[in-house]
C-alpha positions as CSV (number, residue, x, y, z in Angstrom):
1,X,55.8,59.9,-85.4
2,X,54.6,59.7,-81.6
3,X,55.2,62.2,-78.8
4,X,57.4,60.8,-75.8
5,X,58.5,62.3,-72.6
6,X,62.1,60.9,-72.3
7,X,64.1,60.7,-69.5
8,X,67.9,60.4,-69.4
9,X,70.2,59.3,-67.0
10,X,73.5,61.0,-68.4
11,X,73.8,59.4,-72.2
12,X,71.2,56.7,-72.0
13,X,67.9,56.6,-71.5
14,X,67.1,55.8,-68.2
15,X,63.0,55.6,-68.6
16,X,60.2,57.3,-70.5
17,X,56.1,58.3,-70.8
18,X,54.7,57.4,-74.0
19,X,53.7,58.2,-76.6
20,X,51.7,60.4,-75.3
21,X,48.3,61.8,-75.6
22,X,48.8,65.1,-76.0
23,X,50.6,67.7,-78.2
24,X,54.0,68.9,-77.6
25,X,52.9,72.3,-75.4
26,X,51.5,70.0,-73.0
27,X,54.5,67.7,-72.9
28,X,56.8,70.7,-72.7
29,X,54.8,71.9,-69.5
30,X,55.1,69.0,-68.0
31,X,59.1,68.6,-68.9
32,X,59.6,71.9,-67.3
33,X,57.6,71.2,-64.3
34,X,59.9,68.2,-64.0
35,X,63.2,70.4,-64.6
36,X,62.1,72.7,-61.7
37,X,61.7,69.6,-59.5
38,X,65.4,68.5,-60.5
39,X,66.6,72.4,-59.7
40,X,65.0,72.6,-56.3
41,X,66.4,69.0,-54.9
42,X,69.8,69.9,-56.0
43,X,69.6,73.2,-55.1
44,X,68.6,72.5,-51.3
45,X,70.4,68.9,-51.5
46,X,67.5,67.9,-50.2
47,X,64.4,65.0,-51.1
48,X,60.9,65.7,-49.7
49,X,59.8,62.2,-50.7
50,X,62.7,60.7,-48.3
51,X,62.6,63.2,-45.8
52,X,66.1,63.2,-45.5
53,X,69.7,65.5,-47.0
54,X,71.0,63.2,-50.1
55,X,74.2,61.9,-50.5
56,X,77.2,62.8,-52.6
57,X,76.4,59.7,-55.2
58,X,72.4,60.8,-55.1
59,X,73.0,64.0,-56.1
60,X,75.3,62.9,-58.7
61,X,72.4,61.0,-60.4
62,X,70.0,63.7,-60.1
63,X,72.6,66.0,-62.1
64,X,72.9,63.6,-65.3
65,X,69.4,63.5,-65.4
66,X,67.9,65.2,-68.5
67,X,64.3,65.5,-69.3
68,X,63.2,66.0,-73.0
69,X,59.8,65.4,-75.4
70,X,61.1,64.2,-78.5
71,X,58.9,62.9,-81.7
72,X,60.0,59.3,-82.1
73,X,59.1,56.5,-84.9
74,X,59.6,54.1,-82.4
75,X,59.5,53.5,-78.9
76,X,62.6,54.9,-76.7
77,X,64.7,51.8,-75.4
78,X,66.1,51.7,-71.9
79,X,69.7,52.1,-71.6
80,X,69.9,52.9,-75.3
């Protein structure tokens, strides 16, 4: 089994890091930093990488996204 750092988009899987290097305490450190990230753009409604407020179907995205470290026998598959 190999550690990955999954990343959905609603259901499916809409990318992922992996497998990783590390243990999972490392992984979940880095999922979380990832999760605060998510809370603060759709908290302020607002993307520091664009410079700009983002729209209704941008925020929408950003809600269904989860972000989870998960032991796998195989590699994640997009859209899976």
């Amino acid at each position: 089994m190999k550690l990955f750092l999954v990343i959905y988009a609603g259901s499916q899987i809409g990318g992922f890091a992996g497998p990783l290097p590390y243990g999972m305490d490392e992984c979940v450190k880095r999922r979380d930093t990832f999760r605060a990230s998510q809370a603060e753009v759709i908290e302020s409604g607002f993307s520091a990488q664009m410079n700009r407020k983002l729209t209704d179907a941008e925020m929408k995205d950003i809600r269904a996204m989860r972000f989870e470290c998960e032991w796998r026998g195989l590699k994640p598959e997009l859209s899976a």
